[in-house]
N, C-alpha and C positions, 0 to 999 in steps of 0.2 A: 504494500500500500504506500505510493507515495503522497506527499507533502502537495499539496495546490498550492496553500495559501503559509505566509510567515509572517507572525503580528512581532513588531519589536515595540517599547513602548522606551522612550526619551523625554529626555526632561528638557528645559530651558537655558540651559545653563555648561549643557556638555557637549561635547567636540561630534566633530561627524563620522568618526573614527566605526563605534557601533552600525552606525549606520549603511557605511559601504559595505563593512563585512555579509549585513544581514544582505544587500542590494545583489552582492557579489556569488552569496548561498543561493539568493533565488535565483539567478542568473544561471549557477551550475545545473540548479536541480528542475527548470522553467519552472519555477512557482512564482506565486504573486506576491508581493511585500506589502504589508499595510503595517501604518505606521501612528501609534497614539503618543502622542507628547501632554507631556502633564506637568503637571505643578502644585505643589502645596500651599493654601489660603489659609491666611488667618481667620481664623472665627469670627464674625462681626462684635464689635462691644457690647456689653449686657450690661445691666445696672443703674444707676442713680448717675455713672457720668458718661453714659454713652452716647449724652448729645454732644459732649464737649470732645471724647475722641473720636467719635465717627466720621472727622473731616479726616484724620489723620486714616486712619482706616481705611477710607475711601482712596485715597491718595494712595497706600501701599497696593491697593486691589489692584485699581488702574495699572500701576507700575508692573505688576504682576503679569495682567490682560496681555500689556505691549510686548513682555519678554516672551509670551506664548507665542503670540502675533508675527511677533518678528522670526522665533526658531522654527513657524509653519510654514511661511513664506522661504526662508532658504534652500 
């Protein structure tokens, strides 16, 4: 039974290195590559001062958004 499909999953932050190899397997073996890129969120703020950090918050999310953004696009 062979392999069709090969999910690798990356993060934001790491090189492409993972990424030929897995390109490079499917390539030997004709299968498909599919590719999940992820990332770690902070929690939203809870509590009595979550209106006074939820700009802050917001601001790391966004920041987060863009590095995904940007590592799906390359």
């Amino acid at each position: 039974m062979a392999f069709r499909t090969i999910l690798t999953v990356a993060g934001p932050n790491k090189g492409d290195g993972d990424l030929k190899l897995a390109a490079g397997l499917c390539t030997e073996i004709g299968a498909h590559l599919a590719v999940l890129v992820v990332a770690v969120a902070a929690p939203p703020p809870v509590g009595e001062y979550a209106a006074v950090v939820s700009e802050a918050w917001l601001e790391e999310r966004q920041a987060g958004e863009n590095l995904l953004k940007k590592r799906t696009a390359a």
